[in-house]
N, C-alpha and C positions, 0 to 999 in steps of 0.2 A: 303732437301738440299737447303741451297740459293746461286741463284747466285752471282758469285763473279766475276768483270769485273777488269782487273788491267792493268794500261798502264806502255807499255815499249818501253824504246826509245834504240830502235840495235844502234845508234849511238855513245849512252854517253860514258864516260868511265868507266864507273861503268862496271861489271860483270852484265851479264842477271841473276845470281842468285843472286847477293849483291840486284838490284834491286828489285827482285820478292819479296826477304822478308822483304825488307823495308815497299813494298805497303802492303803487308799480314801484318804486325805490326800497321800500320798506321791504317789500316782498324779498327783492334781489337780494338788499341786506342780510335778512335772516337766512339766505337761503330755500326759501319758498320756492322761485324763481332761480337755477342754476344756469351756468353761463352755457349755450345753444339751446336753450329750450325757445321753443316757438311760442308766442303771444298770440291769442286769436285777432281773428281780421278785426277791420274798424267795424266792419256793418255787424258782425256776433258781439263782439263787447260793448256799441252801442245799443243793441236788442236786449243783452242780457241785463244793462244797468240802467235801460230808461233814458236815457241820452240823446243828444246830437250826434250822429256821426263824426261831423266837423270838429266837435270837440274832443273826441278820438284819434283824431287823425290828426290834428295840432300836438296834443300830448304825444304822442308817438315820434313827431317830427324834431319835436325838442327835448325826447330822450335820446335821438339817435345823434343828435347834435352834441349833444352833454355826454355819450361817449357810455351809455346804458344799452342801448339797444343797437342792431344794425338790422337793416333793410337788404333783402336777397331778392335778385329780379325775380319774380314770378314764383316767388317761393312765397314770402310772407317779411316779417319782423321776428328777429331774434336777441334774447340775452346775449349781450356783445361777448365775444372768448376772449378779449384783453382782458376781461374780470378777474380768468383766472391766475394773472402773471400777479404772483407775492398772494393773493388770496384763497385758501382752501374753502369749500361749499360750507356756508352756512358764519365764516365768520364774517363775512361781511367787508364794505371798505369802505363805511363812513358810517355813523351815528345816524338813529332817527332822529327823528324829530325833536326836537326837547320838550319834555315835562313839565308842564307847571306845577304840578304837586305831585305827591303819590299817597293817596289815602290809604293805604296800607301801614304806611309808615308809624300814621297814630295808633291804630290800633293790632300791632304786634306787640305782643307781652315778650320777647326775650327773642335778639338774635343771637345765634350760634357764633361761637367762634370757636374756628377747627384752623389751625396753623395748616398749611399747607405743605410745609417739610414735612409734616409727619402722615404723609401718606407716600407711596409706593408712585414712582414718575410714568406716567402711563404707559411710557416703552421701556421699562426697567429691565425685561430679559433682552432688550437688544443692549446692553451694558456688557461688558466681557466679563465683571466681574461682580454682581448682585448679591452681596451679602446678607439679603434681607429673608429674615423670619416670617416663612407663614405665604410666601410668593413661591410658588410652585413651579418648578419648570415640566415640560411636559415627561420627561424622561417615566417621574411618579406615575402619572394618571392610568388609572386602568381602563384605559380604551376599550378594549375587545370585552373582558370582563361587564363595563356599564352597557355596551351595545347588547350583550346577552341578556343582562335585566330590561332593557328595553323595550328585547324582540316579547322575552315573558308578560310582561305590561299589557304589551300594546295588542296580543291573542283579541280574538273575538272573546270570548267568556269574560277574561279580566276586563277588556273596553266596556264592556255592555252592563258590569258592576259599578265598576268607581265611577264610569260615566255620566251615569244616572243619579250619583248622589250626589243632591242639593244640599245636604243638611251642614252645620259649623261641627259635625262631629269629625274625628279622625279618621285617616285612615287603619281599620280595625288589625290589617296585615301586620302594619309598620308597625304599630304600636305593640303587636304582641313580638315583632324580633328586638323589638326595642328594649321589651323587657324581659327575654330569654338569651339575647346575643351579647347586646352593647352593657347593662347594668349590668349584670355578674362580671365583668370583667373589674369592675370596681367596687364591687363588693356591694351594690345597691339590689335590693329585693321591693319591687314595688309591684302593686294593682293596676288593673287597666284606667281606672278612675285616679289614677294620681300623676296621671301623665299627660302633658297636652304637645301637640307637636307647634314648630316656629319655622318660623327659613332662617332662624341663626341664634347667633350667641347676642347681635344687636337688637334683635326684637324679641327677644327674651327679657334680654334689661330693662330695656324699653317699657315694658309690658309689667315688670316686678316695680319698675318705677313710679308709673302712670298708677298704679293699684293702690301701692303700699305707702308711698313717701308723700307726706303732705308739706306744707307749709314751715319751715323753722323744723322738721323733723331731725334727729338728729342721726347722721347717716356716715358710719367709718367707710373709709377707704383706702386701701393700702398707696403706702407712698414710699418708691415708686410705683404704677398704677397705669389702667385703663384713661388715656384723656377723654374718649370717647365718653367713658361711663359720668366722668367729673361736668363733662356739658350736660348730661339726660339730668345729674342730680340738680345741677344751678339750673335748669331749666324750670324743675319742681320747688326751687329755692328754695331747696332742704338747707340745713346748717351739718357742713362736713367737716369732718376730721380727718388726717389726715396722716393715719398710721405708718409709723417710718418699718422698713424689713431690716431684716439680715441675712445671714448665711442661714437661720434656720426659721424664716418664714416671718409672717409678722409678728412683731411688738406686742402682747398679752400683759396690759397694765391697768392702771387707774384711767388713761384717759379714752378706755372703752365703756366704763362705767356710764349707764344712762344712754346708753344707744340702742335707736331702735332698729335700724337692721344694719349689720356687718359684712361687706362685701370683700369675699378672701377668695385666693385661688391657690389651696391648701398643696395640692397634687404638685403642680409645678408655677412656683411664682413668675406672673408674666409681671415685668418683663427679663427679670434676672435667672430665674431658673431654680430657684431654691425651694430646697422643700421644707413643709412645714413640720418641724419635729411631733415627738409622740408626745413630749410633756406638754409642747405648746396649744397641742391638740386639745387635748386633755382638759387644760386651763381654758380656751377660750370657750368649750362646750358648757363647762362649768359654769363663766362668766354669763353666757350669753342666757342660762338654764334662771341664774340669781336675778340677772336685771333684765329678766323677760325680754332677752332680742332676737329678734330675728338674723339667722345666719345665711346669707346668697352664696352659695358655693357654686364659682364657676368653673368647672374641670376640662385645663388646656387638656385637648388628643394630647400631648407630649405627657399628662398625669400616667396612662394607661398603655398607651402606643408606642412612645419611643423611650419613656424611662427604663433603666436597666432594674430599678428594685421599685417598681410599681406600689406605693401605698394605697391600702382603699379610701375610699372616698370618706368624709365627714358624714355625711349621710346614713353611710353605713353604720355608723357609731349611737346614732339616736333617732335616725328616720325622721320621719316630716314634720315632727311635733314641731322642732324647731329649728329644721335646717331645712332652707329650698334649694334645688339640685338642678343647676342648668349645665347644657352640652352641647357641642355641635355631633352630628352623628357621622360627618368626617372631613378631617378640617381641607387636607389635597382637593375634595371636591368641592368644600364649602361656597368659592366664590362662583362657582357656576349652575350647582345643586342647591344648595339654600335650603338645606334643613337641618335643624336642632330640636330642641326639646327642654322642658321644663319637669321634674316632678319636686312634689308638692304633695301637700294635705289636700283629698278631695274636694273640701270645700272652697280654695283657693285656687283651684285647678279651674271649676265651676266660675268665678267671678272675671278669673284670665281668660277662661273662651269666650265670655260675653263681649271684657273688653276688643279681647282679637278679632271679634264677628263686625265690632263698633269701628274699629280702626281698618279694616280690611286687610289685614296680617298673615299671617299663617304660610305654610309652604302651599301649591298646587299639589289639587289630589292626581295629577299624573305622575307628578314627582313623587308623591308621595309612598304611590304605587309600584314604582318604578325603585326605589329604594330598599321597600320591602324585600321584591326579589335579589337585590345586592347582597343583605342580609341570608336571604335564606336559601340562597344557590352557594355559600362560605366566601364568595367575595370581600366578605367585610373584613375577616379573617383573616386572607389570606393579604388583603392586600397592608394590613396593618402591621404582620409580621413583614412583610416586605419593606416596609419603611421604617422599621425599627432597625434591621440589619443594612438598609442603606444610609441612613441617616447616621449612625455608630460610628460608620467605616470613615464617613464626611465629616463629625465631630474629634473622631480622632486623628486626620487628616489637618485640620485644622490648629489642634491643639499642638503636633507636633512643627506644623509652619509656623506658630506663634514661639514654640519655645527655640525653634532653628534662627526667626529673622528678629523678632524685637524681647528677647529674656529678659533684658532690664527693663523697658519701657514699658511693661506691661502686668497685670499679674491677672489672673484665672481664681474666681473661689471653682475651689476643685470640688463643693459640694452640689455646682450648678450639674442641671439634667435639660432632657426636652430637647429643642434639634437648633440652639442658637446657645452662644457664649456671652457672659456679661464683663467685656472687659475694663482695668480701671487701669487706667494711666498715673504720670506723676500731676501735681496740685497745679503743675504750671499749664498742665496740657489744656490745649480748648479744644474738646472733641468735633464741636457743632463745625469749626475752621478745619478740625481733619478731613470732616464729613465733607465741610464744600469743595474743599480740595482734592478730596480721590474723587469727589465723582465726577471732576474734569479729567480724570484718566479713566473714566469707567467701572471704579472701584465703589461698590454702594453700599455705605453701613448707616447705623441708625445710630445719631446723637444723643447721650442721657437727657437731654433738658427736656426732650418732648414726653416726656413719661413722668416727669413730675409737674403735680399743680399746685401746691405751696407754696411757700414764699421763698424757698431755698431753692434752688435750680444747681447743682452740681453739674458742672461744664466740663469734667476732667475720665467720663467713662462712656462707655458706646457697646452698642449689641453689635454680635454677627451673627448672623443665623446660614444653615446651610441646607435649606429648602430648593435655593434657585439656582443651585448651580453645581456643575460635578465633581468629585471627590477631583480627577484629572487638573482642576483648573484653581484648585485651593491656593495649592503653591504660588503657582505665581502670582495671583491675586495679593497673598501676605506678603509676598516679596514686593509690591509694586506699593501696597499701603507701608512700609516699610520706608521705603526712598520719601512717600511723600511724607512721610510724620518728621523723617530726620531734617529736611529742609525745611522744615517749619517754622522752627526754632531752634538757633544753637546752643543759647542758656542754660536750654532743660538737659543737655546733652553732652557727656564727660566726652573730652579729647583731649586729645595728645598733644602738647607744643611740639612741634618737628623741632624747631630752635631750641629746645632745653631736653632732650632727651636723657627719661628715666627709665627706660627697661632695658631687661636683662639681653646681651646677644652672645650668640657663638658658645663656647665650653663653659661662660660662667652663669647662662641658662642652662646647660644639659645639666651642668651639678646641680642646679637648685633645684633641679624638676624628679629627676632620676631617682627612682624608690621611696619618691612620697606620694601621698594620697588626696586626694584633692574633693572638698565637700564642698556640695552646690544643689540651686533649687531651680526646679521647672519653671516656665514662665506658668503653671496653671498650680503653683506651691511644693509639688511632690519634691521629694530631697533623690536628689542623687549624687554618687562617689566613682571617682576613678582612681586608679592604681596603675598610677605610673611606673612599668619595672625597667630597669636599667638593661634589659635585653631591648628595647624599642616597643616593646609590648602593653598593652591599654587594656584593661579588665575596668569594665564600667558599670555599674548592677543599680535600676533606679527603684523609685516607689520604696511606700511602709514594709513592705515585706521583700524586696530586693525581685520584686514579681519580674521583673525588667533588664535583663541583662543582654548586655553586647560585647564584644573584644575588638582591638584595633590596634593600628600600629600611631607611632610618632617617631617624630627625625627635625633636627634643626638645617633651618636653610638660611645660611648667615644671621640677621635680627628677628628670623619670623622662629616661633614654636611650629611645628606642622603637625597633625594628627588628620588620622581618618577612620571611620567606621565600618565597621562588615553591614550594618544596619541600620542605626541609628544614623541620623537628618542627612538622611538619603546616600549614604555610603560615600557623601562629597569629600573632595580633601580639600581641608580649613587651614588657613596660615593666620597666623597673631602675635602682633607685639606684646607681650608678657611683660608687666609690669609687679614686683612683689611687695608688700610694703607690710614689713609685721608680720604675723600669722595670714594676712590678706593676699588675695592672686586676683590680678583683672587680667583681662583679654582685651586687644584694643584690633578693629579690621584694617585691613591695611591703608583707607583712610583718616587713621587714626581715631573711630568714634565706637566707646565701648561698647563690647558684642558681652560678656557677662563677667561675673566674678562671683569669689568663693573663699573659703577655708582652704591654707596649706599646711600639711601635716607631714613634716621632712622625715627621712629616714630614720634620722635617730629619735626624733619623738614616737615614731612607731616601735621601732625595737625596748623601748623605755617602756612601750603598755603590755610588752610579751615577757617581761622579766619582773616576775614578781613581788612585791614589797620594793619598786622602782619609783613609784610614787610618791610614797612616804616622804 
């Protein structure tokens, strides 16, 4: 039987029974009260609440009536189990009572608004195909690894230390692997006084907000960006800016001038991936040096962990004078471990634990504990290197399904890093309609718009991250967001008239093809070339430096071109209506909807660059 406490006021005007079964309904509602839980008798709920009996056993009668409660011989009164048919515990199947007012209303200074697409759907890894950055599937986690820091933790010696401390200081362990393990890794050299621990990169912010950003303050933030962070600043009604990126990090201009703290995430831009060059570096240290601003550098794991040419950190360039240094200490565990870290000038370090101690923040000293040992048994280490070489293998996997199923529809800055792709479509495309669309097949990517808070909203690019799901399941996953972008729209999307046919078939394709060279670009920009030789032979060599090379055959089969690779997009063999027009080559599948196109360079244009003064 569980107890059930229910208050009643003898004074209201209500009936002592209208009351009782209000609370008993409310109960069931919320879920207090789940369906077979047992009710106490009439004679204990009238003892415990000062009552009639009678009036207990009325209310009860005309719950069981009303299809709330059922009655069992000689057992008692029960939450009826018809509750639970269409209703899961706790949401309820009807509204309390209604409201006359809600005094909170007046006095809240700012509700949140957090768009609900842009979080992760609560069952995301039961999706087949979770494209999403920063959602971890278990494959990652170092189970056995964190259970070893655990068992270290939880020793008598270690329990009978951290257990006993009350004080808002840190854990002394973490804090010195923090600053022997995880900062050199990015080139930060800091004091035990310059660092405070958090349970993340959100109450970091949080925390750098609440402190530092007053009223009308004037507060950069890159655009695209954190929506998260853009609600902490409207919350502080700072006045934001809202610096546009590129290919090489944010915008360093005049409308940084006059700002007082600049929130960059130099190492790896979320949410595109770019990094910030060395001149830009440079520039905005300068800037921020001239009109005394403050610089929030927050460093995605993907800055240090999964980048292949790791830059150090801003921090490292000028230390605390003028740059704050926030982190998570590891992002695979972040959502279940919840800690990060802050450094900072000691004195600002000092004002952060006051507010932390004020707000009731910070990670638990058993986690805290418990991290330490992660740290200092090479856990952290090893498991970073782990996810830099799985995560590679998933990005290039990725990149090579993008440029196998959609090359035209798509393009890659091939300057992007970190463990997710910033794709951009053509102007016509509406990503947000892609998005709602695969992910009624299971297919989950994340829309541009929710990353910008501006007044521009570009609708036409989308992230994939490849966090949640295995290198195995890339493929089809691009192949399936492929089908759905091509039924989207046919507008956006060159085909074929079957009724007016213009490509080449039979012998008067093999001549056009036959010992010419054929230039063309990755969907992620890389240029690559084939050599088509008149034996049926394919020499294909991609990339700046021809790093990339494969061989293959081709043969005509009536109207189709046929080719196939020893290794390249998956050794499949590819048939294509071949259309030439000019120097120009497209390829169309044999639904007739363009698969790519490119530069053709005939035989005799090639023998014309081997004979010299042929030019002239």
């Amino acid at each position: 039987m569980r107890a059930a406490t229910f208050y009643i006021d003898y004074d209201a005007a209500e009936s002592l029974q209208t009351q009782l079964r209000q609370r008993i309904i409310d109960a069931i509602v919320v879920g207090s009260l789940q369906p077979g839980d047992r009710l106490p008798s009439s004679r204990k709920l009238a003892q415990d609440l000062g009552i009639a009996r009678n009036t207990v056993t009325l209310t009860y009668q005309q719950l069981v009536a009303d299809g709330y409660l059922t009655g069992r011989e000689r057992s008692g009164v029960f939450v009826s189990d018809a509750l639970l048919e269409g209703v899961r515990p706790g949401e309820g199947r009807g509204a309390r009572a209604p409201v006359a007012r809600r005094p909170w209303r007046a006095r809240a200074q700012t509700l949140v608004r957090i768009e609900p697409e842009g979080r992760p759907p609560p069952s995301w890894d039961l999706n087949p195909y979770p494209f999403l950055d920063s959602s971890y599937d278990t494959s990652l986690a170092p189970r056995s690894e964190w259970r070893d820091a655990v068992r270290a933790a939880l020793s008598a010696a270690e329990f009978n230390e951290w257990g006993q401390d009350a004080t808002e200081m840190d854990d002394r362990r973490l804090v010195h692997e923090i600053r022997t393990k995880a900062l050199p890794r990015r080139g930060v050299q800091a004091n035990a006084d310059e660092i405070l621990i958090t349970s993340g990169a959100r109450e970091s912010m949080s925390l750098i907000c609440r402190a530092l950003v007053s009223r009308n303050a004037k507060v950069v933030i890159e655009e695209p960006g954190f929506p998260d962070l853009h609600q902490l600043l409207r919350l502080q009604r700072a006045a934001v800016t809202h610096q546009p990126v590129d290919g090489a990090g944010i915008v360093v201009d005049g409308r940084l001038d006059g700002a007082d703290l600049i929130f960059v995430t130099p190492g790896c831009h979320y949410p595109t991936g770019a990094r910030l060059s060395t001149p830009r570096r440079k520039a905005l240290l300068e800037l921020a040096d001239r009109e005394e601003s403050l610089v929030v550098e927050y460093d995605l794991p993907a800055s240090g962990g999964f980048a292949d040419r790791a830059a150090p950190a801003l921090f490292s360039m000028v230390g605390s004078s003028r740059v704050v240094y926030l982190a998570d200490l590891c992002d695979v565990l972040s959502p279940a471990l919840g800690v990060g870290f802050i450094v900072a000038d000691p004195e600002l370090i000092r004002e952060l634990r006051k507010l932390r101690t004020v707000t009731g923040g910070g990670a638990p000293r058993s986690v805290q504990r418990i991290a330490s040992f992660f740290l200092s048994l090479g856990h952290y280490d090893a498991l970073l290197a782990r996810q830099h070489r799985v995560l590679r293998e998933r990005l290039n996997a990725l990149r090579d399904a993008l440029n196998y199923y959609l090359p035209q529809l798509v393009a890659i800055d091939p300057r992007s890093n970190g463990s997710a792709m910033w794709v951009e479509g053509p102007a016509s495309l509406s990503a947000r309609l892609l998005a709602n669309e695969a992910a009624k097949r299971g297919v989950l990517i994340e829309a541009s718009d929710r990353f910008y808070c501006g007044e521009e909203k570009p609708d036409n690019m989308f992230r994939m991250g490849v966090t949640g799901l295995g290198k195995e399941k890339i493929r089809e996953g691009v192949a399936l967001l492929s089908k759905v972008l091509q039924g989207l729209s046919s507008p956006m999307i060159d085909r074929l008239d079957p009724n007016h046919p213009t490509w080449l078939t039979g012998e008067a394709l093999a001549r056009r093809l036959a010992g010419s060279r054929l230039l063309c670009r990755t969907a992620y920009g890389d240029p690559y070339e084939i050599d088509v030789l008149p034996d049926g032979t394919l020499v294909g060599r991609a990339g700046y430096a021809h790093e990339d090379c494969d061989t293959g055959t081709w043969w005509i089969e009536g109207e189709y071109w046929c080719r196939r690779w020893e290794s390249w997009s998956y050794g499949d063999v590819a048939k294509f209506l071949t259309v030439v027009d000019g120097e120009e080559i497209r390829w169309y599948r044999s639904d007739m909807v363009l698969f790519n196109r490119g530069i053709l360079r005939s035989a005799e244009e090639l023998e014309q660059r081997l004979v010299p003064g042929s030019e002239k």
